[in-house]
PyMOL Python script that loads the backbone (N, CA, C, O; Angstrom):
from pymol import cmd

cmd.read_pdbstr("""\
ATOM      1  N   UNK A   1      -5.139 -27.872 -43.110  1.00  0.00           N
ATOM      2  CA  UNK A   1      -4.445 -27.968 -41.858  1.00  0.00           C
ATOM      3  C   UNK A   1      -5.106 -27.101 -40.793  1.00  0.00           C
ATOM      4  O   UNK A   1      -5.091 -27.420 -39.604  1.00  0.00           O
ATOM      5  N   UNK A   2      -5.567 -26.223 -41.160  1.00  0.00           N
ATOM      6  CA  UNK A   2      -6.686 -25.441 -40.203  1.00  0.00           C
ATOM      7  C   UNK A   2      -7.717 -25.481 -39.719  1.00  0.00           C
ATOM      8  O   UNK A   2      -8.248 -24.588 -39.059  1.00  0.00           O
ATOM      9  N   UNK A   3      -8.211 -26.697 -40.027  1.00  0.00           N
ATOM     10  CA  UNK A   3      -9.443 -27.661 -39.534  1.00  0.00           C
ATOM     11  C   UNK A   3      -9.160 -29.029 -38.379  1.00  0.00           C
ATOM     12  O   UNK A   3      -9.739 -30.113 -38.309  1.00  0.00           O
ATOM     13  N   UNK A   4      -8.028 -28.460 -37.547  1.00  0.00           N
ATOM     14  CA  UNK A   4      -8.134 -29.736 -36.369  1.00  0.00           C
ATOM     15  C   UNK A   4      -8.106 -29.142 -35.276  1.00  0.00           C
ATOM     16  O   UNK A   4      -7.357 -28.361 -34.689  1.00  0.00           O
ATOM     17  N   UNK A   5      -9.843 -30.072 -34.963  1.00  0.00           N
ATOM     18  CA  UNK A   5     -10.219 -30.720 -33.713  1.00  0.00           C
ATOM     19  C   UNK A   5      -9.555 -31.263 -33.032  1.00  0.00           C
ATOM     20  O   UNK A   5      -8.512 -31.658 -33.552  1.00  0.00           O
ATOM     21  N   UNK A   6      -9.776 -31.601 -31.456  1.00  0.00           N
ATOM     22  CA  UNK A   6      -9.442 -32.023 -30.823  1.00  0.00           C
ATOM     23  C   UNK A   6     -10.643 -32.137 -30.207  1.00  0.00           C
ATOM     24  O   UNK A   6     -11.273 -31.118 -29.921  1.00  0.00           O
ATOM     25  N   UNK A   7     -11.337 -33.947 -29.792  1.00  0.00           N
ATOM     26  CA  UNK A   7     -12.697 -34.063 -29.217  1.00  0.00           C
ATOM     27  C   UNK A   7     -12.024 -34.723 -27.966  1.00  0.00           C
ATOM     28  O   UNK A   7     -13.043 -35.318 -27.613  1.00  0.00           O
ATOM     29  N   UNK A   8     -11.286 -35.008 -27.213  1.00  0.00           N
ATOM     30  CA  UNK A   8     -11.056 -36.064 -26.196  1.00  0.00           C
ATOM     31  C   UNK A   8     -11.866 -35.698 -24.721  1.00  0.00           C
ATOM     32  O   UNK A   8     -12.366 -34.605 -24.458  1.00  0.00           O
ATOM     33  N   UNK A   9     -11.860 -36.492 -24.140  1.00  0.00           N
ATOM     34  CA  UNK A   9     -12.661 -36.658 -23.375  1.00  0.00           C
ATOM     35  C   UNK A   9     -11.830 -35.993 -21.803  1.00  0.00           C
ATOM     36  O   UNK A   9     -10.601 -36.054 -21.762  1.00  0.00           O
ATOM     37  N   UNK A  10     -12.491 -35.476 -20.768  1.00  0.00           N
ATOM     38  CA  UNK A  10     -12.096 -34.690 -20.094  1.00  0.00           C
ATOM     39  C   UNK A  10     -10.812 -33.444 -20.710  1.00  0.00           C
ATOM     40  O   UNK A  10     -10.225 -32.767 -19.867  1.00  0.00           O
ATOM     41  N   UNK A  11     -10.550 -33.297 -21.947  1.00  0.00           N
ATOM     42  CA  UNK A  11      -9.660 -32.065 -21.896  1.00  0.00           C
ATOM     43  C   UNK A  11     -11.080 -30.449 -22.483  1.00  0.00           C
ATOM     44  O   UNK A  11     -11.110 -29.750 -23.496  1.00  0.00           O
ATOM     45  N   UNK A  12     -11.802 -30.485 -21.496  1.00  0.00           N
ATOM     46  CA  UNK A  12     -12.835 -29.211 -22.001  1.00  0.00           C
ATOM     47  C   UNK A  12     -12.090 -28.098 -20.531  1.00  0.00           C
ATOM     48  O   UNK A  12     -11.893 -28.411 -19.357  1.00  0.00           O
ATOM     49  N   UNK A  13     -11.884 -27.012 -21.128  1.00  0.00           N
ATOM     50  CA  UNK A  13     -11.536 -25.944 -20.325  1.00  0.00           C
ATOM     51  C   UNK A  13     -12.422 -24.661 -20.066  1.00  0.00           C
ATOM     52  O   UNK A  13     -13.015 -24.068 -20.967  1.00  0.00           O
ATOM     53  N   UNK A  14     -12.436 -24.423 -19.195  1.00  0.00           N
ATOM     54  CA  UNK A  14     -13.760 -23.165 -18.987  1.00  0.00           C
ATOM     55  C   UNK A  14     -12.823 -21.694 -18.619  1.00  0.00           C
ATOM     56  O   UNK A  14     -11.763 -21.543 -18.010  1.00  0.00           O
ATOM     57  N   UNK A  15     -13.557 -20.931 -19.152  1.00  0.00           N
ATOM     58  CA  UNK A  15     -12.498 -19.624 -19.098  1.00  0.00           C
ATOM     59  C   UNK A  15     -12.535 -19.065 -17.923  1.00  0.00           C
ATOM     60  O   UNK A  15     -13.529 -19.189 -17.208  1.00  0.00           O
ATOM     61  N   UNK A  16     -11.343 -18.292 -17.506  1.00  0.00           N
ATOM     62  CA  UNK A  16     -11.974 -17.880 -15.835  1.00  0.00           C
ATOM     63  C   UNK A  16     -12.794 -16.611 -15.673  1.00  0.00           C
ATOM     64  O   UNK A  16     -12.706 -15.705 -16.502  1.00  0.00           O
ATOM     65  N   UNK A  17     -13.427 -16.554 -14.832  1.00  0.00           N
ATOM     66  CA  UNK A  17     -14.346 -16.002 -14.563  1.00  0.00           C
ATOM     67  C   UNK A  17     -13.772 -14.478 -14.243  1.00  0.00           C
ATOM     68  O   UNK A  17     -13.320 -14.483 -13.098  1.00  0.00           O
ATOM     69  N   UNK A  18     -13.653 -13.325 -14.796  1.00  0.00           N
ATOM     70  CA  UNK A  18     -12.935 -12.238 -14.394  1.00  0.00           C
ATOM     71  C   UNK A  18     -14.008 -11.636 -14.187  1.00  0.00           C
ATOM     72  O   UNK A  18     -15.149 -11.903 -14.563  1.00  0.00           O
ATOM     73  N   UNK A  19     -13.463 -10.500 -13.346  1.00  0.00           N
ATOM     74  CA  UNK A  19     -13.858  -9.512 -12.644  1.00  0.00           C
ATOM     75  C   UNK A  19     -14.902  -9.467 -11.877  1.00  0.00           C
ATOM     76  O   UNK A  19     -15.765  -8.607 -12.054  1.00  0.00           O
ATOM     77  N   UNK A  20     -15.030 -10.873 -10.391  1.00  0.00           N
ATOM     78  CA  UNK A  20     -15.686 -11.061 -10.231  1.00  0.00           C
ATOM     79  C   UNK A  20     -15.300 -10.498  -8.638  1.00  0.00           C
ATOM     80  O   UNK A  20     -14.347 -11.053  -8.091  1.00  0.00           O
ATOM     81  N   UNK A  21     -15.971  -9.486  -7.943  1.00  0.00           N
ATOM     82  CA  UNK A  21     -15.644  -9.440  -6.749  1.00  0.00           C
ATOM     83  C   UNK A  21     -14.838  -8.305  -6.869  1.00  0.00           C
ATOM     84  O   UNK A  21     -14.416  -7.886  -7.947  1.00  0.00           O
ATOM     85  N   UNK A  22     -14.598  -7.752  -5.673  1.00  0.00           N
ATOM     86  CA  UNK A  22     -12.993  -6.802  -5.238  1.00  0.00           C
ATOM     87  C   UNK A  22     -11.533  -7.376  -5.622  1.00  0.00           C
ATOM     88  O   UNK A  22     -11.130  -8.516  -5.853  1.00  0.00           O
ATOM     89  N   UNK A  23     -11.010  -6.314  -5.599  1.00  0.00           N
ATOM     90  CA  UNK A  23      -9.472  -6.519  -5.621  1.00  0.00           C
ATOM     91  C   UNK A  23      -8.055  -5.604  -5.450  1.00  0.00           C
ATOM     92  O   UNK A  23      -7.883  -4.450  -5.845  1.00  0.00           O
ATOM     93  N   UNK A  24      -7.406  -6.193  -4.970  1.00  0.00           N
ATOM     94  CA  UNK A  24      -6.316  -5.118  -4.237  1.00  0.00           C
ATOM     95  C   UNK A  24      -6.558  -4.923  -2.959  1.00  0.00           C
ATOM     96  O   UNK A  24      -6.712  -5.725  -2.039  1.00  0.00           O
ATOM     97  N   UNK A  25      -6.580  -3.600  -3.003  1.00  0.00           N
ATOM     98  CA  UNK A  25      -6.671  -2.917  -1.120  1.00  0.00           C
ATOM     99  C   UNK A  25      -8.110  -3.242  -0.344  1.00  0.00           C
ATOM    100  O   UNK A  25      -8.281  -3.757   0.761  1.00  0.00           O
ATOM    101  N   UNK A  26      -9.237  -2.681  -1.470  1.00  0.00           N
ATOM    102  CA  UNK A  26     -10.621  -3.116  -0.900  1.00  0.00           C
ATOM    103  C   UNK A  26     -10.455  -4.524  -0.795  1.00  0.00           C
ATOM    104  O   UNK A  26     -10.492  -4.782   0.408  1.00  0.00           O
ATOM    105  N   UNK A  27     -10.239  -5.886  -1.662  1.00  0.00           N
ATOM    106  CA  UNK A  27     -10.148  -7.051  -1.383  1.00  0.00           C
ATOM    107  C   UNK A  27     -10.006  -7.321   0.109  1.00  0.00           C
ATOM    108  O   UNK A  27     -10.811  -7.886   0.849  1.00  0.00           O
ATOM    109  N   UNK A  28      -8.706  -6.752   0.423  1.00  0.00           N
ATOM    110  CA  UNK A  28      -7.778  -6.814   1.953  1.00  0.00           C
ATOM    111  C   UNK A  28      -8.499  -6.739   2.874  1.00  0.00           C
ATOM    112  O   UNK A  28      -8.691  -7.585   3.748  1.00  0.00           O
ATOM    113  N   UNK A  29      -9.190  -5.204   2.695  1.00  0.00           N
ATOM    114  CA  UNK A  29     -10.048  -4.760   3.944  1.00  0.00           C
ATOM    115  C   UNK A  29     -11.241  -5.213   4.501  1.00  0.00           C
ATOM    116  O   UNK A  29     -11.637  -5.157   5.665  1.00  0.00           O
ATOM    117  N   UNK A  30     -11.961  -5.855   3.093  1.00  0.00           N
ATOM    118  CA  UNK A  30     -13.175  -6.483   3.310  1.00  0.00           C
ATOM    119  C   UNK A  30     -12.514  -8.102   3.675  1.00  0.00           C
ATOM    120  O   UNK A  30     -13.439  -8.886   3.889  1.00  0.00           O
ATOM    121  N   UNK A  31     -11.670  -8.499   3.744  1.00  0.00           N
ATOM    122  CA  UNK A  31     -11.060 -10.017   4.268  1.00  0.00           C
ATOM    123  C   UNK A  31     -10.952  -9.643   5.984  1.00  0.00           C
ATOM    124  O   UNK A  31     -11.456 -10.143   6.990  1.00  0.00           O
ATOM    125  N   UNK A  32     -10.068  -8.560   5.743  1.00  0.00           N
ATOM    126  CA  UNK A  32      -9.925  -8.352   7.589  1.00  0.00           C
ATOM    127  C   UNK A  32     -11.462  -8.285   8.610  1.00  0.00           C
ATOM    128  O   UNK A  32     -11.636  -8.710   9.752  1.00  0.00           O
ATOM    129  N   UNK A  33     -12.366  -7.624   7.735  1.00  0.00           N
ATOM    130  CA  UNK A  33     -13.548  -7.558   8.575  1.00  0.00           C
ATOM    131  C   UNK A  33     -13.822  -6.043   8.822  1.00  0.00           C
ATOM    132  O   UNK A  33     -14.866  -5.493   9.175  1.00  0.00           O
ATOM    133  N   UNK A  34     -12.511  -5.485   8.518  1.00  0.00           N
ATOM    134  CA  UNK A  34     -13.161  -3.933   8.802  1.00  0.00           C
ATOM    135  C   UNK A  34     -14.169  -3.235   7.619  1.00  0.00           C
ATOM    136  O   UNK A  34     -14.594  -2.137   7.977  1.00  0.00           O
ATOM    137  N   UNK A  35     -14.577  -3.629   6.418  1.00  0.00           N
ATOM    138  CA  UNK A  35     -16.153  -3.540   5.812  1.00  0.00           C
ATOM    139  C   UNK A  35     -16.514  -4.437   5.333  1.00  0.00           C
ATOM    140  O   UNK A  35     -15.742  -5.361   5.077  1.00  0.00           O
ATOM    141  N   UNK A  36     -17.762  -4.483   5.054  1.00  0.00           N
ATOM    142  CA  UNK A  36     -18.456  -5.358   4.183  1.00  0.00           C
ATOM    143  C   UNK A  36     -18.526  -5.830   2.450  1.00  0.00           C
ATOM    144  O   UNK A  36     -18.685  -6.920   1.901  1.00  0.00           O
ATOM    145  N   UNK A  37     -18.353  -4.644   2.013  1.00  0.00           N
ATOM    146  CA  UNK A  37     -18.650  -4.160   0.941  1.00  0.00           C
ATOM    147  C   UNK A  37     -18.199  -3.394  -0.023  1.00  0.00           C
ATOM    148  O   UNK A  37     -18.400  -2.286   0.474  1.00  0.00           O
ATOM    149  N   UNK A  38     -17.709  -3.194  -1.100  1.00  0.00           N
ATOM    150  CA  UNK A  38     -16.685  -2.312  -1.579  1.00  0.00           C
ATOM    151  C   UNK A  38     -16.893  -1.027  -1.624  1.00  0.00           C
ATOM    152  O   UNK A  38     -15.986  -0.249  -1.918  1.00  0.00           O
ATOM    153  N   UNK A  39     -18.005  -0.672  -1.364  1.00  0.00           N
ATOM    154  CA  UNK A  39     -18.298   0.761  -1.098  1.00  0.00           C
ATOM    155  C   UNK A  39     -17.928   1.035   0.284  1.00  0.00           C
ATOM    156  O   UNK A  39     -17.815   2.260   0.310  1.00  0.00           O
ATOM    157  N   UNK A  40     -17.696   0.621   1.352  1.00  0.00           N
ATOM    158  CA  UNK A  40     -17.182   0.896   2.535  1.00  0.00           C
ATOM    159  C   UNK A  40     -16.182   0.576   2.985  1.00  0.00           C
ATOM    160  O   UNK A  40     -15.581   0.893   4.011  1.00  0.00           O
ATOM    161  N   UNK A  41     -15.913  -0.337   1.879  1.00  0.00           N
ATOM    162  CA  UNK A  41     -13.601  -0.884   2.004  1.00  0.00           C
ATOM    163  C   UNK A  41     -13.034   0.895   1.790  1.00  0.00           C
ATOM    164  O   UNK A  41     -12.358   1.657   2.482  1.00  0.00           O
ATOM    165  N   UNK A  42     -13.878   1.024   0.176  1.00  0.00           N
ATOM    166  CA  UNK A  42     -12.898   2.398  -0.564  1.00  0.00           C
ATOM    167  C   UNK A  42     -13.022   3.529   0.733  1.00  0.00           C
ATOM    168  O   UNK A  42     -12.076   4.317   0.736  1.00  0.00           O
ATOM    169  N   UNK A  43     -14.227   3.787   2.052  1.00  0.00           N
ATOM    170  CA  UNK A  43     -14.552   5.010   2.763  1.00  0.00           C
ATOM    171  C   UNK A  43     -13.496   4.419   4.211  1.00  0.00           C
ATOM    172  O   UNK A  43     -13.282   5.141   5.185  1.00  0.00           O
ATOM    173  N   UNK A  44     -12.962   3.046   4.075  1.00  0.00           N
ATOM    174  CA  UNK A  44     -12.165   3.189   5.176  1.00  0.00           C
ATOM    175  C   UNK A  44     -10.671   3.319   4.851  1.00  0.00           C
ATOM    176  O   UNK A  44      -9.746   3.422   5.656  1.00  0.00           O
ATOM    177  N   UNK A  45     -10.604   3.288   3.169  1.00  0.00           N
ATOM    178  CA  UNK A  45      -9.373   3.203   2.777  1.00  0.00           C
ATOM    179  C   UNK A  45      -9.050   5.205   2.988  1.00  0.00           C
ATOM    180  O   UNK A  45      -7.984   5.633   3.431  1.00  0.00           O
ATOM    181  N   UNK A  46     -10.027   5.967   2.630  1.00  0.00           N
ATOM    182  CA  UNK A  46      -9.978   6.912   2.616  1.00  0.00           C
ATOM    183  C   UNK A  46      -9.779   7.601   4.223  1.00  0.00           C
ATOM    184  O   UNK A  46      -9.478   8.770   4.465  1.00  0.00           O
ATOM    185  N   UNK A  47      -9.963   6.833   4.916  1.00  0.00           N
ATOM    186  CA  UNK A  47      -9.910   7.505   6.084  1.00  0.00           C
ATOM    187  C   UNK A  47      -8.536   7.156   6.269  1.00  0.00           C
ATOM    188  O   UNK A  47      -7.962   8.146   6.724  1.00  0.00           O
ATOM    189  N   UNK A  48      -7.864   6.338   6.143  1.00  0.00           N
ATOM    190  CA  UNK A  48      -6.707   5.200   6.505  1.00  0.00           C
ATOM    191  C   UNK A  48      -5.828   6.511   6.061  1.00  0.00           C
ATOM    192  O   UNK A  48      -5.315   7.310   6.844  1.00  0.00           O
ATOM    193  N   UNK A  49      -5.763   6.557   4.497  1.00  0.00           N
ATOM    194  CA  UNK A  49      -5.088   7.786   3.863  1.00  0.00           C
ATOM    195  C   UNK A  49      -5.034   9.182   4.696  1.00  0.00           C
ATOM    196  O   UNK A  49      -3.927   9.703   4.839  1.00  0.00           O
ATOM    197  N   UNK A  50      -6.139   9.787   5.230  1.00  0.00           N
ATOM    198  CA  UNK A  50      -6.388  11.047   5.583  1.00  0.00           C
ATOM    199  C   UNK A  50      -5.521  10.690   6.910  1.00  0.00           C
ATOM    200  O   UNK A  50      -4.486  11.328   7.102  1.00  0.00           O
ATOM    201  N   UNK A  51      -5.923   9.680   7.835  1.00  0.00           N
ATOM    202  CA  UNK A  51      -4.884   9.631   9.236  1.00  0.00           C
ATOM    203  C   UNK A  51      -3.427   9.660   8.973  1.00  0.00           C
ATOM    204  O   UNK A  51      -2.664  10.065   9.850  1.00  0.00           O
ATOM    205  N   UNK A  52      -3.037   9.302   7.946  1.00  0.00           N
ATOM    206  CA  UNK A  52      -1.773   9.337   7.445  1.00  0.00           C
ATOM    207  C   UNK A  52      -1.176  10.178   7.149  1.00  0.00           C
ATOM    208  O   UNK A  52       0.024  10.379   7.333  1.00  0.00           O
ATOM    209  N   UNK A  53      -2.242  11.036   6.444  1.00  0.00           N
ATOM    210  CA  UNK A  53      -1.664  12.354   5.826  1.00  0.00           C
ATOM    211  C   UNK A  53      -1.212  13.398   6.854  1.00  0.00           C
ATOM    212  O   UNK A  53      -0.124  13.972   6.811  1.00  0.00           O
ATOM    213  N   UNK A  54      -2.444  13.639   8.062  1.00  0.00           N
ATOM    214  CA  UNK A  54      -2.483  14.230   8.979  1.00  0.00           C
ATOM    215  C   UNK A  54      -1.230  13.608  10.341  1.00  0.00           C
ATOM    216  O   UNK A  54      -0.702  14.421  11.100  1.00  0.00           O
ATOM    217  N   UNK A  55      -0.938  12.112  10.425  1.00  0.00           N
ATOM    218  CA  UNK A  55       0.167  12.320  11.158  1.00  0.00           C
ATOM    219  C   UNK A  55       1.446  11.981  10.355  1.00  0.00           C
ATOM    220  O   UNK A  55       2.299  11.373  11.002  1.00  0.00           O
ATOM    221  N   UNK A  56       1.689  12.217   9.269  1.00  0.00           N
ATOM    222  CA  UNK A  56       2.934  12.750   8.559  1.00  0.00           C
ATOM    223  C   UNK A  56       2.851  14.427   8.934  1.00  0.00           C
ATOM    224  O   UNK A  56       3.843  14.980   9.409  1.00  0.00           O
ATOM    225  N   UNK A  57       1.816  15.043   8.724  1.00  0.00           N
ATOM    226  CA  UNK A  57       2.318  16.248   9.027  1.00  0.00           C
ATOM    227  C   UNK A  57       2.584  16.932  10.466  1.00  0.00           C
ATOM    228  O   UNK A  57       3.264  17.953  10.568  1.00  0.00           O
ATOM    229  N   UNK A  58       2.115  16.417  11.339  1.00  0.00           N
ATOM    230  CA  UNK A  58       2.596  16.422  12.598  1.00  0.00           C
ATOM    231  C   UNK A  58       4.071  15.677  13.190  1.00  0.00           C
ATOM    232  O   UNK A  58       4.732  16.109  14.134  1.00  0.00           O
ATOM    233  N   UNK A  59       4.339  14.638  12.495  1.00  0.00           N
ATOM    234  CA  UNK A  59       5.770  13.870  12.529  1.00  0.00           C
ATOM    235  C   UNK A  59       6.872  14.583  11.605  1.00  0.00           C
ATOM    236  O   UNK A  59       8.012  14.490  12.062  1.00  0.00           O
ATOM    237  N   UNK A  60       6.754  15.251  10.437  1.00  0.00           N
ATOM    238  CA  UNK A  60       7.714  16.174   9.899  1.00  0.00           C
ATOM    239  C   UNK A  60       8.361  16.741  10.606  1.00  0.00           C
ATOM    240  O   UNK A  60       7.837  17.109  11.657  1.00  0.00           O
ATOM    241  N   UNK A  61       9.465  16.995  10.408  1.00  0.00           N
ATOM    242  CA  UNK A  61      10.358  18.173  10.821  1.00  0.00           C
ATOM    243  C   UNK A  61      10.206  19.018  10.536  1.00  0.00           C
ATOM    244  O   UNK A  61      10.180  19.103   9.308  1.00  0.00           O
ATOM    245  N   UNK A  62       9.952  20.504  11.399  1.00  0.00           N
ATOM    246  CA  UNK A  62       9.688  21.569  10.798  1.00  0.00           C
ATOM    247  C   UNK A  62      11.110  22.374  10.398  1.00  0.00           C
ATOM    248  O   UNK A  62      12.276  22.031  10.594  1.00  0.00           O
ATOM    249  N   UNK A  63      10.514  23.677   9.707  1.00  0.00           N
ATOM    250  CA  UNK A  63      12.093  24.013   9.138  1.00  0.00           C
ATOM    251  C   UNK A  63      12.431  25.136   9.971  1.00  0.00           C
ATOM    252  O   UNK A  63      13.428  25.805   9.696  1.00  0.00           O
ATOM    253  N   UNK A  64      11.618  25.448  11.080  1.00  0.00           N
ATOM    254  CA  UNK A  64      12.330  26.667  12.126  1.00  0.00           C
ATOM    255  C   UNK A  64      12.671  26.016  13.429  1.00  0.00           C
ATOM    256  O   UNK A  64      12.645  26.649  14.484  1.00  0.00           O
ATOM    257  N   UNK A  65      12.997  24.725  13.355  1.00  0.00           N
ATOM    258  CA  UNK A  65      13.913  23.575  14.645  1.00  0.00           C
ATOM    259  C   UNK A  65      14.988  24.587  14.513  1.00  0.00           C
ATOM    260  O   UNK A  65      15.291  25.297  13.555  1.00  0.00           O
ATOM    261  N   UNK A  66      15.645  24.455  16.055  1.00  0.00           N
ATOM    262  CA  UNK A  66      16.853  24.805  16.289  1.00  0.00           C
ATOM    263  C   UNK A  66      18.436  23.746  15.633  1.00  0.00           C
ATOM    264  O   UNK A  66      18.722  22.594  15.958  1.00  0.00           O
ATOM    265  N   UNK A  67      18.830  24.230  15.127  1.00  0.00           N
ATOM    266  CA  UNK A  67      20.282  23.405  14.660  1.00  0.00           C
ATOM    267  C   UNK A  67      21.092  22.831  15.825  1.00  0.00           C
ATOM    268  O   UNK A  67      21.533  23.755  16.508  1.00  0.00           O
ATOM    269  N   UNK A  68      21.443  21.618  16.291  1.00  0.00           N
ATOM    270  CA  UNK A  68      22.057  21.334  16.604  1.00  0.00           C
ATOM    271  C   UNK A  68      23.792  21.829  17.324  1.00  0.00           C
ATOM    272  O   UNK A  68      24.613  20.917  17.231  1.00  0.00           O
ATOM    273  N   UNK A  69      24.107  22.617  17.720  1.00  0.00           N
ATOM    274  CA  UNK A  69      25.796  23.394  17.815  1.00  0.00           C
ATOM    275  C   UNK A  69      26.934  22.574  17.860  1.00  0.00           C
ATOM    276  O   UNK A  69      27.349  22.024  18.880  1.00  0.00           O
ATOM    277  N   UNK A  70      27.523  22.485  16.548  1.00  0.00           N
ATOM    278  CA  UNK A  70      28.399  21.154  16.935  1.00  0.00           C
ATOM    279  C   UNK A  70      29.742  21.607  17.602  1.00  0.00           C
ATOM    280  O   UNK A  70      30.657  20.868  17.964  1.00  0.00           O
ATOM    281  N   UNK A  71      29.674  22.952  17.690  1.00  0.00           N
ATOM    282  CA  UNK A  71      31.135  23.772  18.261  1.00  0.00           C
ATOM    283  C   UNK A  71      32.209  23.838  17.066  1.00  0.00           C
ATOM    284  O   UNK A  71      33.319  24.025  17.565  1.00  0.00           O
ATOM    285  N   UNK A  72      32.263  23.767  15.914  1.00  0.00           N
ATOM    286  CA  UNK A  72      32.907  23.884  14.877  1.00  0.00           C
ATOM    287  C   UNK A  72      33.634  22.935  14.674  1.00  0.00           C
ATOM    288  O   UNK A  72      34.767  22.923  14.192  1.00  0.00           O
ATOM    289  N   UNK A  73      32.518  21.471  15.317  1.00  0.00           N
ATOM    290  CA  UNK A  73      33.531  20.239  14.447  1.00  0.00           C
ATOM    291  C   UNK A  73      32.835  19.851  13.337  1.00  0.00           C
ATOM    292  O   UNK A  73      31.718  20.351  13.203  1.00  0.00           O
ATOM    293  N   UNK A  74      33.367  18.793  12.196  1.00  0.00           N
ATOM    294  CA  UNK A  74      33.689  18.948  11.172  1.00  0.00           C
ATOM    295  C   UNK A  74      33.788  17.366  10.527  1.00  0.00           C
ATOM    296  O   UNK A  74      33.467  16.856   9.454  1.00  0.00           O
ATOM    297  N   UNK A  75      34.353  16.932  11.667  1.00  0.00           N
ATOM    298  CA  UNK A  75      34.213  15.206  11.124  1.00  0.00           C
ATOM    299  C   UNK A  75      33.662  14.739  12.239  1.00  0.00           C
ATOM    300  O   UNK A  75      33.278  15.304  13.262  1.00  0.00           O
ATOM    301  N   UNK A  76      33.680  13.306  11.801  1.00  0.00           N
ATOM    302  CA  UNK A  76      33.257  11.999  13.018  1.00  0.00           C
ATOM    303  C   UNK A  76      33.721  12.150  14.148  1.00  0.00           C
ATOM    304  O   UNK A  76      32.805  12.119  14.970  1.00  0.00           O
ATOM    305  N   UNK A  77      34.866  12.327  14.686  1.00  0.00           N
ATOM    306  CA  UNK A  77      36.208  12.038  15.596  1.00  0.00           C
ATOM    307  C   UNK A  77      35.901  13.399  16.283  1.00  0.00           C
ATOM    308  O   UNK A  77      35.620  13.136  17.452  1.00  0.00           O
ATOM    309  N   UNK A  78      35.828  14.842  16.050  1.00  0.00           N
ATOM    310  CA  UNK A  78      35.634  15.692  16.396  1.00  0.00           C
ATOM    311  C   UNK A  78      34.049  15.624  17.046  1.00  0.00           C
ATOM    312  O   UNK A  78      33.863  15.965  18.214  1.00  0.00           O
ATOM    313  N   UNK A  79      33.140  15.239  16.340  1.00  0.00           N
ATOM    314  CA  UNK A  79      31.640  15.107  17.224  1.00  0.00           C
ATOM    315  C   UNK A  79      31.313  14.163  17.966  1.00  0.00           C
ATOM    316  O   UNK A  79      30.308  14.179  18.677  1.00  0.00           O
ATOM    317  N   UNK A  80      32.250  13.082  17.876  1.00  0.00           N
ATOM    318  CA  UNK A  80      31.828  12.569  19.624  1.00  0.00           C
ATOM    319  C   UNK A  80      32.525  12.744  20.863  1.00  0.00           C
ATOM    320  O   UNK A  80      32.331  12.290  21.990  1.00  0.00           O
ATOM    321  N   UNK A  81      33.714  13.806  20.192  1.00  0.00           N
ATOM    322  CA  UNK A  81      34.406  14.609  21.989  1.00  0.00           C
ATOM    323  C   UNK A  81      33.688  15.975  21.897  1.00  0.00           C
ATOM    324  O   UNK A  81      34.186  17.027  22.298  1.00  0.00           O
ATOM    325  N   UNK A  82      32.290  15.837  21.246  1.00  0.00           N
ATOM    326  CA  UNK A  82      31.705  17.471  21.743  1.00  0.00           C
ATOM    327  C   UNK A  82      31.041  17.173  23.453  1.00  0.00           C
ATOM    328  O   UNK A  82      30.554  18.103  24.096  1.00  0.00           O
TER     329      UNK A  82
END
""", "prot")
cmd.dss("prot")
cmd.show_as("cartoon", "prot")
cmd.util.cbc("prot")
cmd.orient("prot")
């Protein structure tokens, strides 16, 4: 029982072809046009990251902001007749 073929005609399947090319984020970047090449997708992905990093830390809240004075209210109803 462990000896069947199957010869028919057009059922031949070809395996797919992996790992051919980029993929993921470099894929993306090199589609948009901003590199060529996956060595210059990963140096704009890296920059992408670093601008990010740098305006998250300028957009944070710092922790020596002044508090708000709500006048010692306490609920809802009390802070919008401050």
């Amino acid at each position: 029982m462990s000896n069947i073929q199957f010869d028919e005609p057009g059922m031949e399947y070809a395996r797919p072809d992996l790992g051919q090319g980029p993929t993921g984020l470099v894929a993306l970047v090199i589609k948009y046009g901003l590199a060529k090449n996956e060595k210059q997708a990963q140096i704009v992905l890296v920059v992408i990251g670093l601008i990010a990093v740098v305006v998250m830390f300028f957009a944070w809240p710092s922790s020596n902001s002044t508090p708000v004075d709500t006048g010692g209210a306490t609920n809802q109803d009390d802070l919008l007749n401050i």
